[in-house]
Every structure is written in C-alpha cells, then in structure tokens.
Backbone as a ProteinNet text record, in pm:
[ID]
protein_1_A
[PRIMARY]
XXXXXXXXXXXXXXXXXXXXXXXXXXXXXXXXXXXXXXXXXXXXXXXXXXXXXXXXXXXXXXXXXXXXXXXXXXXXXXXXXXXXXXXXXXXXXXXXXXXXXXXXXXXXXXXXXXXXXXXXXXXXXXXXXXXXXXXXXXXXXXXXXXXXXXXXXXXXXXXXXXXXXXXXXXXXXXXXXXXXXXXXXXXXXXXXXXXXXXXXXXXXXXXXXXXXXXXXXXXXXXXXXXXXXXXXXXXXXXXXXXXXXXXXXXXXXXXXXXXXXXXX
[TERTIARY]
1278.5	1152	1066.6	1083.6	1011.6	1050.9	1177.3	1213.8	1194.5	1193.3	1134.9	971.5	935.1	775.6	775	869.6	865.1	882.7	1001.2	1074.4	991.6	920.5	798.2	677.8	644.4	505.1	578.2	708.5	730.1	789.5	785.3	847.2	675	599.6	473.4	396.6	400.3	352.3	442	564.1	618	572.9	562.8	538.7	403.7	282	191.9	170.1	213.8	303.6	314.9	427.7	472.6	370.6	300.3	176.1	87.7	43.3	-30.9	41.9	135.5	228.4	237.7	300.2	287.7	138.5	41.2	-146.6	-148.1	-132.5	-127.7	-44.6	86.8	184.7	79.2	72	-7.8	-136.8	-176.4	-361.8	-296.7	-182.1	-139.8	-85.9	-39.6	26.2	-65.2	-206.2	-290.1	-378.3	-369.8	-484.1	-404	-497.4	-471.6	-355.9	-244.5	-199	-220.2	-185.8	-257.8	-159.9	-210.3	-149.6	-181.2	-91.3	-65.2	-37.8	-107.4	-103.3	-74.3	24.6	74.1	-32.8	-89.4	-141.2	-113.9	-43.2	-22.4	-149	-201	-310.7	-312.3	-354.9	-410	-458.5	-399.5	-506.3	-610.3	-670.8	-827.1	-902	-832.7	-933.8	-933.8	-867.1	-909.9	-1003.9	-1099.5	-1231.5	-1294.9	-1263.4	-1311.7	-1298.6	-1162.7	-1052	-1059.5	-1108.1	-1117.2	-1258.2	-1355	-1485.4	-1468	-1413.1	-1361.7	-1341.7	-1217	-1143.2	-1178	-1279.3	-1362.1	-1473.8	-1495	-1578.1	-1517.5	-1370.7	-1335.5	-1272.2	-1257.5	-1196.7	-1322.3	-1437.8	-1570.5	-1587.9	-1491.7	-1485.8	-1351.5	-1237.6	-1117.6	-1069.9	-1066.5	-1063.9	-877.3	-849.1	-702.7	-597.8	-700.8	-564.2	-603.5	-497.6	-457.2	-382.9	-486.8	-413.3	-375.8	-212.5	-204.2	-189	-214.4	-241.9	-139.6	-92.7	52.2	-2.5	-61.2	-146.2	-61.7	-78.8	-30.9	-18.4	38.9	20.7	78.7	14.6	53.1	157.7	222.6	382.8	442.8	464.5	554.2	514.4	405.4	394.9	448	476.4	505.5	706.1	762.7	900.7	934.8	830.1	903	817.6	767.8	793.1	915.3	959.7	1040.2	1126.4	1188.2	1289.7	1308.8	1194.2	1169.3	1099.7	1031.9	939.5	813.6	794.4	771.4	611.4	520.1	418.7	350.1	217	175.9	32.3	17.1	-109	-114.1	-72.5	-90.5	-222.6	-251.7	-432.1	-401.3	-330.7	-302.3	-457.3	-411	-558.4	-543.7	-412.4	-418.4	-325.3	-338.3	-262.7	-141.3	-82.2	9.6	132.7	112.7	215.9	205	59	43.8	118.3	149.1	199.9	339.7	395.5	575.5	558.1	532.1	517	514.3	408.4	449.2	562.3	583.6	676.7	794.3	817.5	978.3	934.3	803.6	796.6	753.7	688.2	693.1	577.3	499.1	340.2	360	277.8	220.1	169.7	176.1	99	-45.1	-150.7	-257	-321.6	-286.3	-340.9	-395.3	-357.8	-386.8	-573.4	-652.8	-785	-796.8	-878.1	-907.6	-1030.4	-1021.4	-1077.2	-1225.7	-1233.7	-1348.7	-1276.6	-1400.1	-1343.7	-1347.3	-1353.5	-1425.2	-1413.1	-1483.3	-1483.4	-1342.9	-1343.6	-1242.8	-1342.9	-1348.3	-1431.2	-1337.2	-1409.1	-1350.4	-1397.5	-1354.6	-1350.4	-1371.3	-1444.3	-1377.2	-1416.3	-1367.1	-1410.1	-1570.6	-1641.1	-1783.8	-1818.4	-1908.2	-1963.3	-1906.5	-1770.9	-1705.9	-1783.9	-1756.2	-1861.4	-1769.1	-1811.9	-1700	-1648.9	-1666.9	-1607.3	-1675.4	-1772.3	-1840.3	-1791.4	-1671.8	-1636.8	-1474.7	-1405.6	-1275.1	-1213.3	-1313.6	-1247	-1257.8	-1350.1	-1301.3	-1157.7	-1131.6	-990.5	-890	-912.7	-842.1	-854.2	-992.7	-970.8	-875.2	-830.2	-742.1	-769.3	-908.9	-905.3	-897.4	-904	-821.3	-675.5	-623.6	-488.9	-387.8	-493.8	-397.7	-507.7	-432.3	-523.6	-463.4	-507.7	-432.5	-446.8	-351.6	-341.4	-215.3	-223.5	-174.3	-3	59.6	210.1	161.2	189.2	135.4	259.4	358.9	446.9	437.4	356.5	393.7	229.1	83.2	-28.6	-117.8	-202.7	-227.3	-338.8	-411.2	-477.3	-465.6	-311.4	-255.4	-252.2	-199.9	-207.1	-333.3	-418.5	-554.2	-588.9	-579.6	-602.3	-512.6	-403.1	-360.1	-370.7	-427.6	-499.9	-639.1	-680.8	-840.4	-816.2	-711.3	-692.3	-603.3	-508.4	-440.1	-562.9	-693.8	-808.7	-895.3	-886.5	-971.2	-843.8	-767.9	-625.1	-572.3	-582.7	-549.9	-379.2	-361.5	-274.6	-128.7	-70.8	80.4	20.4	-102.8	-165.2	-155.6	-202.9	-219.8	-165.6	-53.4	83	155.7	159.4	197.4	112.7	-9.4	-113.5	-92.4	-52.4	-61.4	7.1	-45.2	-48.5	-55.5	103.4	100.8	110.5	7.4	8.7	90.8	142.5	178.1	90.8	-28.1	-129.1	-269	-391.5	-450.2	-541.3	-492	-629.8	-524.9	-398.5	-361.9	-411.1	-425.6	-500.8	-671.4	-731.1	-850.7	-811.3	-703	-640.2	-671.4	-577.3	-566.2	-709.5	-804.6	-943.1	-1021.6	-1021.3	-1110.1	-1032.9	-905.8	-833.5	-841.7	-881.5	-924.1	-754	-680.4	-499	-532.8	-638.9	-601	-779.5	-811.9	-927.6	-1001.8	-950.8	-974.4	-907.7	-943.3	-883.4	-955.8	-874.1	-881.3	-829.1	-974.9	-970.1	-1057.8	-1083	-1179.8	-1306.7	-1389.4	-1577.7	-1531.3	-1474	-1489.9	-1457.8	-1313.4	-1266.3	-1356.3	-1419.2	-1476.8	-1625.4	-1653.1	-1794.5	-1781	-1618.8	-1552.5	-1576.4	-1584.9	-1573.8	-1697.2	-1769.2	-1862.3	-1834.3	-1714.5	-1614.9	-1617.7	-1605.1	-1631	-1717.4	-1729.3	-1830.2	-1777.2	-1868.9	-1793.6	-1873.9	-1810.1	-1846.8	-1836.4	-1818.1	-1774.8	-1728	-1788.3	-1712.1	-1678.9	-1502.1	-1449.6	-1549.9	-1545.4	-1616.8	-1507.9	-1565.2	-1519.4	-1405.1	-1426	-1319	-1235.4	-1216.6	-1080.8	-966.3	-975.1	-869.5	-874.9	-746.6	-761.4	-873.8	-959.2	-1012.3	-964.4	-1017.9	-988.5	-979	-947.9	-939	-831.9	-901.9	-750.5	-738	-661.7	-635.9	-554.8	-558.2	-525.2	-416.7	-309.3	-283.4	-183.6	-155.5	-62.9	89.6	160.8	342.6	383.7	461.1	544.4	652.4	665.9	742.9	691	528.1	452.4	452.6	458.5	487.9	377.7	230	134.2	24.8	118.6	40.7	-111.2	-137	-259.8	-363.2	-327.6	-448.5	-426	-353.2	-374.3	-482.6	-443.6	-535.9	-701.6	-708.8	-856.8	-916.7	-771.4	-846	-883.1	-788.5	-804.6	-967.9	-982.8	-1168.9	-1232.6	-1211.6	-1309.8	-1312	-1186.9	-1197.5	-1322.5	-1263.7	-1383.9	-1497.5	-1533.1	-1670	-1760.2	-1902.3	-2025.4	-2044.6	-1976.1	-1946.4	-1910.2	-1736.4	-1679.9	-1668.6	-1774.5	-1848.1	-1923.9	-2013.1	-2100.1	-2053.6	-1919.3	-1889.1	-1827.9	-1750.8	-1725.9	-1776.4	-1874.7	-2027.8	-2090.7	-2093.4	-2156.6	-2042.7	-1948.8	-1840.8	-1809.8	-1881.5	-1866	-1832.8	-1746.3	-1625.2	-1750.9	-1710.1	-1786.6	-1737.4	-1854.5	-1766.8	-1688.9	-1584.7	-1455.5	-1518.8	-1612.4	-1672.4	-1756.9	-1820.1	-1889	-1896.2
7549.8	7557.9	7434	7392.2	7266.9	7142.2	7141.8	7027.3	7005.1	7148.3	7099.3	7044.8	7067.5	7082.8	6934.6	6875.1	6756	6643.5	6695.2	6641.5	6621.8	6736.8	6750.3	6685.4	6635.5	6578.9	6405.7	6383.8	6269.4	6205.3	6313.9	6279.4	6275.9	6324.6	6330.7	6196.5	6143.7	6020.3	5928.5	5895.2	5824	5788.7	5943.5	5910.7	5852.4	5888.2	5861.2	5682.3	5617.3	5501.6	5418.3	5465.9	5438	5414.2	5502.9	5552.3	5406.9	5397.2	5270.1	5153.5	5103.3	5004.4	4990.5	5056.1	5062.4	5034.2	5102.3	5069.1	4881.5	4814.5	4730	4630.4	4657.3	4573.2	4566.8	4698.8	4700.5	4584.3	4597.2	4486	4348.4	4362.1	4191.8	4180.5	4271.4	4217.6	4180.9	4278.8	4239.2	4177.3	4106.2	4001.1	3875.1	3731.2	3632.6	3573.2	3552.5	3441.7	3324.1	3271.3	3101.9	3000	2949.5	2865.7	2696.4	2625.9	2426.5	2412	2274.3	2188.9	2062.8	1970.7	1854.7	1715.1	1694.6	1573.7	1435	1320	1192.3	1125.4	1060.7	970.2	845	729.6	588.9	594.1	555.9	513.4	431.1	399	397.6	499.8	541	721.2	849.6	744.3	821.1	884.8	802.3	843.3	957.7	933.8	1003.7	1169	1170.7	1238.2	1374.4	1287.6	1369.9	1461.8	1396.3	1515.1	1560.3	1523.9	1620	1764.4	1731.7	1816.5	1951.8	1921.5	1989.4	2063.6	2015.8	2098.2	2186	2182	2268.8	2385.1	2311.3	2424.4	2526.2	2432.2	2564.2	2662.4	2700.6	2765.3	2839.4	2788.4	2854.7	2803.2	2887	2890.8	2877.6	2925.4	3023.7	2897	2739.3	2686.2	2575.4	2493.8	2384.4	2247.1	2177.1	2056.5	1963.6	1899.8	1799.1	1675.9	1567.8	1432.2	1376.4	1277	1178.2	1053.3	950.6	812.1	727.6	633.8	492.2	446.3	346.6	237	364.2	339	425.4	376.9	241.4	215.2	285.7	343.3	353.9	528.3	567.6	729.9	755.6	684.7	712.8	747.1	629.8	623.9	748.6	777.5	950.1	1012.3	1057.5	1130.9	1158.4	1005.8	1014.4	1067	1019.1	1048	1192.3	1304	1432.4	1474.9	1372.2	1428.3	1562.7	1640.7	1779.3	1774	1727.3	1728.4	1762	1810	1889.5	1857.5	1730.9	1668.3	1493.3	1433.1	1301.1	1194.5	1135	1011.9	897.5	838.4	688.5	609.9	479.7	360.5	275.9	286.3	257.7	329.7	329.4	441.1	456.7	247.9	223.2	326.4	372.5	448.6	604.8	648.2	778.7	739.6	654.7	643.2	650.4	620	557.7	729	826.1	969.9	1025	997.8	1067.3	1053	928	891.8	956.5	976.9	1097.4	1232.7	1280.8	1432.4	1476.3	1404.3	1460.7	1565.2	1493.2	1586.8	1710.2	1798.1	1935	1913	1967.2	1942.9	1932.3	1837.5	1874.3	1902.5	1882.4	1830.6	1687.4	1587.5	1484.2	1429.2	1391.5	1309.8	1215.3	1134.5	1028.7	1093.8	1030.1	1100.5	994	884.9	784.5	667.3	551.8	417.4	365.4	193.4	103.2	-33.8	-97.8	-287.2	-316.5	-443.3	-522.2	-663.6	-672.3	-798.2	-888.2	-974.7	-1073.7	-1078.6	-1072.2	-1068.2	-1149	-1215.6	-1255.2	-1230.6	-1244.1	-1187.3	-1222.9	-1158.3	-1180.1	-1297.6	-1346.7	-1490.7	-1587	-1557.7	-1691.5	-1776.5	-1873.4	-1975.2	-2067.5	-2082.7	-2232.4	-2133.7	-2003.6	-1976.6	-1851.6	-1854.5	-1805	-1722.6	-1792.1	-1754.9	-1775	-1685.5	-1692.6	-1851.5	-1917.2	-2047.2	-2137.9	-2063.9	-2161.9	-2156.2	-2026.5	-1992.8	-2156.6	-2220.5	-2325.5	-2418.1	-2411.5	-2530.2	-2536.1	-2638.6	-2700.3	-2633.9	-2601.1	-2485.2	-2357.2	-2330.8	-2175.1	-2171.5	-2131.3	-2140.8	-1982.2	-1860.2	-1771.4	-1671.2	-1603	-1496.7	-1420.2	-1264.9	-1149.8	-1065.5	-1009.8	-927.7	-829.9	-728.4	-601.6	-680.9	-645.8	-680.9	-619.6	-727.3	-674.3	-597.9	-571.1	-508.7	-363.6	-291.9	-141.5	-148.4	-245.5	-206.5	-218.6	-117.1	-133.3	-266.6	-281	-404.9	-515.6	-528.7	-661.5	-700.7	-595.8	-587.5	-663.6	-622.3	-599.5	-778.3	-811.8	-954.8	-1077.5	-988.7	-1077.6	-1127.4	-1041.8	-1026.1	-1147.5	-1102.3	-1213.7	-1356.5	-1410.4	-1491.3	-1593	-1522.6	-1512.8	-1576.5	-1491.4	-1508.4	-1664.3	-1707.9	-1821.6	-1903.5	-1898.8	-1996.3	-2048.1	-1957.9	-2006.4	-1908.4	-1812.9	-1744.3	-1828.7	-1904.5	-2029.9	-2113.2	-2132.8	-2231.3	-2191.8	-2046.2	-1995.7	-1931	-1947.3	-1864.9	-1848.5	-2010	-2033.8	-1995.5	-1948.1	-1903	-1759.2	-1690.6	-1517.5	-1423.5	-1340.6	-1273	-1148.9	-1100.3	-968	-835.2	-752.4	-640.7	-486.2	-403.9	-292.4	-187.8	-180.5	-161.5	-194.3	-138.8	-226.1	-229.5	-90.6	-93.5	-185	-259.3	-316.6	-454.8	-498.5	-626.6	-617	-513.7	-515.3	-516.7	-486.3	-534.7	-624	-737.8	-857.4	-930.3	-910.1	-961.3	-968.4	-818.1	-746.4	-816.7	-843.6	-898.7	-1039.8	-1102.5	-1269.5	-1356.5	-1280	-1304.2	-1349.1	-1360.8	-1421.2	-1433.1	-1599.7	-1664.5	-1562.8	-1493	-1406.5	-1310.8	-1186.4	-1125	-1022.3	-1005.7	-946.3	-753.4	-692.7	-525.6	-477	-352.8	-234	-267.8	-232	-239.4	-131.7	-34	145.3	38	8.3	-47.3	-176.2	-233.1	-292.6	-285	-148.7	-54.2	23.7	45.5	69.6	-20.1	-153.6	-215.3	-300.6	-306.1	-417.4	-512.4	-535.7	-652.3	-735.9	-741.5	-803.6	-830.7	-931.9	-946.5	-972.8	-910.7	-939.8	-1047.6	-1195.4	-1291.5	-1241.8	-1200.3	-1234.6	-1067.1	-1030.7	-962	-999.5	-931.3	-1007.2	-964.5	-1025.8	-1013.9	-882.9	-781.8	-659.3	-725.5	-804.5	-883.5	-963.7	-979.1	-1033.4	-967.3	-856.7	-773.9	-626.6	-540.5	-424.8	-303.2	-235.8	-161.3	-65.2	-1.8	-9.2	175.7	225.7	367.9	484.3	587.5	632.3	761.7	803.7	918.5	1026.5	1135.3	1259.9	1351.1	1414.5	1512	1636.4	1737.6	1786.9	1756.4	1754.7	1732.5	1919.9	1840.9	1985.1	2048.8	1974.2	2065.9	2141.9	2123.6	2229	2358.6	2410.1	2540.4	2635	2564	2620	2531.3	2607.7	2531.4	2587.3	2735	2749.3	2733.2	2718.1	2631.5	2475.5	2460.8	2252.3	2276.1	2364.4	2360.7	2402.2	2465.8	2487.6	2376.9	2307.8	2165.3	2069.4	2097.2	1990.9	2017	2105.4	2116.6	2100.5	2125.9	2062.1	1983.6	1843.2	1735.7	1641.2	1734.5	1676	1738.8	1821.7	1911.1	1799.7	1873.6	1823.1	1740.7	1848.6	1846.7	1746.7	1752.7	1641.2	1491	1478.8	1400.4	1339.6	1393.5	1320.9	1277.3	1311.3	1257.6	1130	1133	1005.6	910.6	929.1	829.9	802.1	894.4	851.6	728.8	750.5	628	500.2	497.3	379.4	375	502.3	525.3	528.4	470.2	530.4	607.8	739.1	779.7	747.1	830.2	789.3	738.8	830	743.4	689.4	614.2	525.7	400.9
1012.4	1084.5	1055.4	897.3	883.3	924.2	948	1042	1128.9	1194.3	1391.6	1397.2	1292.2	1342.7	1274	1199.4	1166.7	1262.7	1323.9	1477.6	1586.4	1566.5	1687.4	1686	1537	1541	1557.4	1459.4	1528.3	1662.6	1747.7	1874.8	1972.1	1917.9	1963.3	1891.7	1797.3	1800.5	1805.3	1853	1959	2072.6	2134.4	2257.1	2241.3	2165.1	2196.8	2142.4	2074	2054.4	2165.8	2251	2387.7	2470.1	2524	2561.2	2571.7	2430.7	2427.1	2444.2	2395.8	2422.4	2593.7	2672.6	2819.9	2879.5	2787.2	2829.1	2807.7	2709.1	2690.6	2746.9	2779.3	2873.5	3042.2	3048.5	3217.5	3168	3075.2	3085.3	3123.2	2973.1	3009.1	3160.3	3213.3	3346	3470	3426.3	3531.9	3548.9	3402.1	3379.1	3433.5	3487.5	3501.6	3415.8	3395.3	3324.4	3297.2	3153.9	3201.7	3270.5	3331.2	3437.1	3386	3439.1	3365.7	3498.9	3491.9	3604.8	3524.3	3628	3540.5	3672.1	3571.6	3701.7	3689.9	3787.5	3743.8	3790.8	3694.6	3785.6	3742.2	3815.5	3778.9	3667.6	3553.7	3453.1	3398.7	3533.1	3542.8	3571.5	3612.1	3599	3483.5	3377.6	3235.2	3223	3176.1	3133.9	3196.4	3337.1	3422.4	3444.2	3448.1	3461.8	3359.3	3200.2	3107.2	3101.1	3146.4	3183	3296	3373	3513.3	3453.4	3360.1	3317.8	3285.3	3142.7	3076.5	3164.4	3274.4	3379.2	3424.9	3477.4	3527.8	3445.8	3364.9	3229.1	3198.9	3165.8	3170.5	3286.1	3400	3540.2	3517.4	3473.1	3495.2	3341.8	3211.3	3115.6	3045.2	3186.2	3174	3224	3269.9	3333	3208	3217.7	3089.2	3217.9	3177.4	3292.7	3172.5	3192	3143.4	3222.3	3166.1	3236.1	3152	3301.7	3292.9	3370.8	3234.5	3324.8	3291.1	3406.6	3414	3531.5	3552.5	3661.5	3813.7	3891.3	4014.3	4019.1	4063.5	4111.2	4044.6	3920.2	3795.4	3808.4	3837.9	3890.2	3983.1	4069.9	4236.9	4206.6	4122.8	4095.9	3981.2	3938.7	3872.9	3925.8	4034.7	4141.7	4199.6	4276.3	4364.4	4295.5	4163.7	4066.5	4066	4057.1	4061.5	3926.3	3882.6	3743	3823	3710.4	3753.8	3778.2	3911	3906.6	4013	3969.8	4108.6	4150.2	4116.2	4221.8	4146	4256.4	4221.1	4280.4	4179.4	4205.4	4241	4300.9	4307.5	4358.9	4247.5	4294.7	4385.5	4472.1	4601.7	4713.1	4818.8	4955.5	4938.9	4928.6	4927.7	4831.2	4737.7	4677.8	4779.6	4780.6	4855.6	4993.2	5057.1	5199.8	5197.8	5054.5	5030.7	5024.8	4928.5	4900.9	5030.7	5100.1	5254.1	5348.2	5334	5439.8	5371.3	5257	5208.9	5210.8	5273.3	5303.4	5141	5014.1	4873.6	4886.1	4984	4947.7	5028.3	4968.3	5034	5178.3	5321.1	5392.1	5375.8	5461.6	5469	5337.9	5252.9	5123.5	5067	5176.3	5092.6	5156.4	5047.3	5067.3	4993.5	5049.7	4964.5	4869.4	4753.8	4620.8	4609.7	4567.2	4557.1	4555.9	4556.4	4596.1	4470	4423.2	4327.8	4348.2	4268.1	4344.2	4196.7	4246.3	4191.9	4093.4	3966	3922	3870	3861.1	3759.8	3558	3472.9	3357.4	3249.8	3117.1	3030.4	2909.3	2792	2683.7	2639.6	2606.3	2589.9	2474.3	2569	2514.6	2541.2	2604.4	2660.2	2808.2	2773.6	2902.4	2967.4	3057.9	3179.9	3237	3227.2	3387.7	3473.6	3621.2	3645.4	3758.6	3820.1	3964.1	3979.9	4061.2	4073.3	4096	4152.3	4143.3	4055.6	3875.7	3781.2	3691.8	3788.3	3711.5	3717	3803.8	3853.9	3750.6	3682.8	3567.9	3488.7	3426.8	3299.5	3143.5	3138.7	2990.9	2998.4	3152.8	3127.7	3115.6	3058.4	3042.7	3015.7	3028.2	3013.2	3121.1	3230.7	3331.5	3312.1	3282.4	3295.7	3439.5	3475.7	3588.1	3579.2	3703.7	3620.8	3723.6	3711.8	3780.4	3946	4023.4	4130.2	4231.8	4194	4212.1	4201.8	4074	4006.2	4007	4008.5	3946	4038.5	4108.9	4205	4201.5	4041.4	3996	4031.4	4005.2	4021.5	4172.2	4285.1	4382.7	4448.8	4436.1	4430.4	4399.7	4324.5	4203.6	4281.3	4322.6	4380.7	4578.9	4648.3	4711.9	4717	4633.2	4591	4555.9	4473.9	4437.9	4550.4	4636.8	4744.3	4891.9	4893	4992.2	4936.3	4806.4	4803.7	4737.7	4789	4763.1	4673	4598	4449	4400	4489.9	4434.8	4336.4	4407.2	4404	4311.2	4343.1	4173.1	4062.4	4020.4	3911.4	3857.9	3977.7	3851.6	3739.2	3693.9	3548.4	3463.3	3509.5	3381.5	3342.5	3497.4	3468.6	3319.1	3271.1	3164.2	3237.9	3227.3	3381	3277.9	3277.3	3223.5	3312.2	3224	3262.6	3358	3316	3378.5	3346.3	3437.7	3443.2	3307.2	3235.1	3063.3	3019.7	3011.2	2887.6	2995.7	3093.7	3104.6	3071.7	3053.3	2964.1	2828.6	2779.8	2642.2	2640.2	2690.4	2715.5	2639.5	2715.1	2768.4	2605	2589.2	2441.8	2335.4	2304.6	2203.1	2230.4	2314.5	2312.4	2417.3	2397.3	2450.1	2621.4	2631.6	2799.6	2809.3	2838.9	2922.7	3046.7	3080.9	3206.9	3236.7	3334.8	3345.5	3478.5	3591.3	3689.9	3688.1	3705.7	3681.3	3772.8	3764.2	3794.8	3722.8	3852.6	3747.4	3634.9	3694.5	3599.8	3490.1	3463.1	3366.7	3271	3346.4	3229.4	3211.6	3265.9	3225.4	3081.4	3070.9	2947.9	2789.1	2828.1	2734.1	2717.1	2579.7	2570.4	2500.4	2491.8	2427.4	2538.5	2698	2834.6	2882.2	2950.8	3037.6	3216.6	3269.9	3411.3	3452.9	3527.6	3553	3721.9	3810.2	3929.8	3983.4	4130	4200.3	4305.4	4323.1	4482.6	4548.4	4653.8	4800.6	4830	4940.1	4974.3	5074.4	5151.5	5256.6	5186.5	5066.5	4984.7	4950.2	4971.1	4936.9	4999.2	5024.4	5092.7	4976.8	5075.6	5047.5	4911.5	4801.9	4684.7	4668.2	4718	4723.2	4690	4646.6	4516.4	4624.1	4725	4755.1	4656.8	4682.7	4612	4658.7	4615.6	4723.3	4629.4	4684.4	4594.8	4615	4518	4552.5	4607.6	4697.3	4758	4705.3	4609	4469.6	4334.4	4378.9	4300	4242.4	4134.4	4145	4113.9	4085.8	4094.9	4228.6	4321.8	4438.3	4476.6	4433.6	4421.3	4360.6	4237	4121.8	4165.1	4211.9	4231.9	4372.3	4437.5	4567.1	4479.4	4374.6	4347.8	4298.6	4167.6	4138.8	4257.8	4294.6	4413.7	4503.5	4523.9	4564.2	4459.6	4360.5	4277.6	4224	4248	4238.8	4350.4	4454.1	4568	4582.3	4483.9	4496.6	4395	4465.9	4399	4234.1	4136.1	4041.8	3990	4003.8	3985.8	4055	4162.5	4222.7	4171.9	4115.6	4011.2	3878	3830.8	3715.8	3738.6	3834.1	3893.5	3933.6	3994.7	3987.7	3879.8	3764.9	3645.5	3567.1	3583.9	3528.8	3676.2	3756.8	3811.9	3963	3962.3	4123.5	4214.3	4346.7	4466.6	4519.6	4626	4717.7	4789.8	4847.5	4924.7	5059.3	5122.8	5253.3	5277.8	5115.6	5147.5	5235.1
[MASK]
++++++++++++++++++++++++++++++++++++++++++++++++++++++++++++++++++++++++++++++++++++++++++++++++++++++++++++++++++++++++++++++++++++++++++++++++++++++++++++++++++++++++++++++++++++++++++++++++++++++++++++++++++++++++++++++++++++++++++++++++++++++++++++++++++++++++

C-alpha cells in the first residue's frame, strides 16, 4: 500500500514537472528569437555605421548585426563568391550595378543611402601644397590613393586627378591603399605627402588637414546605395534595418559624421 502511494505521489510530481517544462518550452517558442544580420559595408561608413547600430539595437534588442568592412570592390567579390550576407552599403553604384546585373539583390530593395565629397589631404602642418595641382611638384614624392580597381576612393581620386590632367603624370608617385582608412593611414603616419579620401574620413582624423575639395564635376557623383542580397535568410529584419537605415534617425547620425543626403 506504501508503495503505491509512493508511485503515485511520484508519478504526480512528474507530471507536474512536465507540466512546467512544456509551460516554459511554449514561452520560449513564442517569444521573438534573436535574430543576426550580417552587413557588408564601405569602410567609410564605420563610424557611422556603429551609432546607427546602437540606435537600432535600443528598438529591437533581440537582433545582433554584425559588420563585414572594407573596400566595396573586395565586398562585391565575396558576395558574388556566395559569402553569407544580407544587406550590402557600397561607396559607389558601380559594385551595386555588377550585383544587379547577376540578379544578387532582393527585388525592389535597393536605395541610395547618403552621398559625400571627395578632398584632398596632407599630414597636418605640412605646407607647399594647397591644390590638386601641387601634387605635380618635384617635393611631393609619395600620393596615396585607394587602388582604383577594388576602392571606390581610388576610383573616385582617380577620376579628379584624371579631370585636371594629371592622372599618367602622377603615377610613379601613387601609394595605392587597400582601402580608403589605410590611405588615411598613409597620411596620419607621415608615409605619403598627400593623400586623396572622403571628407567623413578625414573629419576622423586631427592628425590631417584637408587642403582642397574636388569640384563636384570632377568625378562621378559620390553615393553609397543600399539593398538587401536575395540570399538573405533574415529577409525581414534586413527589410526593418533597412527603413531605419533610411529613417529620420539614422539620418541624422549620418549627417552628424559628415554624409549628405542621398537627394541632395
């Protein structure tokens, strides 16, 4: 008799065991999960990028974005490759257009995000050179620029230098960076007379001084479109970042580090 009633009280807090265990599986199942977003962007939009971040994290607690920066050319080729990402920033079209034209992006996802100017550079306190065409003198002897092949910088630099005819001249001087913060390397460490970047970028540093901005008609328009990849697997949280990349918010953080609006 004392066994059953032993049997019985432990088959009764089993179940009641169970009971809660099943209460608790159902909360976790119906609560939000946390959700990762992998984002590639220009890494000139660090700075930026990272209080973006933190804004939106104070709104959606539950998602965790990681960031994959560097030169857009070199984002665009692990894309294509199939690196696992689900909203890409390029600092110029040109990679976002190679991405479209192979069908990578999400429909109707892609905008342009904000613009920025293009300056000229050199380490602070340095003198004799005021304007892209003292690059031409005989004591400059080392210019940095980003590889105009993979950086949309260099692109960009080379463009400007290309418009007041200096491009075929100044080639033996170039100091071609990976992207465009290691040609503000360049600049801050003294390793190159000059150096062609982003205002954002050398709003960054008070090791620089900016001598010179291109003229807006020297080079193609400077604009980082956005969009999601169609191999996303959180295509609905990239669609929320994605408005609130272009919302009010993160609008103004981007303006506070330098970017213009996209239709300005």
């Amino acid at each position: 008799m004392r066994l059953k009633i032993i049997q019985a009280s432990l088959a009764a807090i089993l179940a009641a065991l169970l009971a809660v265990s099943m209460g608790f599986a159902r909360l976790r199942y119906t609560q939000d999960p946390q959700q990762e977003l992998t984002l590639s962007a220009a890494i000139s939009l660090k700075d930026a990028l990272d209080k973006v971040a933190q804004a939106y994290r104070a709104e959606r607690p539950d998602t965790v974005i990681h960031f994959n920066l560097g030169a857009s050319g070199t984002l665009q080729r692990q894309i294509e490759q199939g690196a696992p990402v689900d909203i890409f920033i390029s600092a110029s079209e040109d990679q976002m257009n190679s991405l479209e034209s192979k069908r990578l992006l999400l429909p109707g996802t892609r905008r342009d995000l904000v613009r920025n100017t293009v300056v000229l550079i050199v380490p602070k306190g340095k003198t004799g050179i005021s304007s892209f065409q003292d690059l031409a003198r005989p004591e400059v002897k080392l210019i940095a620029i980003g590889e105009p092949q993979t950086v949309p910088a260099g692109k960009y630099a080379q463009e400007v230098l290309t418009h007041f005819h200096l491009y075929d001249q100044l080639k033996p001087k170039f100091v071609l960076g990976k992207d465009v913060r290691q040609v503000l390397t360049y600049i801050i460490t003294g390793n190159a007379d000059a150096g062609i970047v982003y205002a954002t970028d050398a709003m960054t540093a008070q090791e620089v001084t900016v001598v010179a901005t291109a003229p807006a008609d020297s080079h193609s328009p400077v604009i980082y479109p956005v969009a999601i990849l169609k191999s996303s697997k959180e295509a609905d949280e990239a669609k929320r970042f994605l408005d609130f990349l272009t919302g009010t918010k993160a609008q103004d953080v981007f303006e506070k580090y330098g970017f213009e609006p996209a239709g300005k």
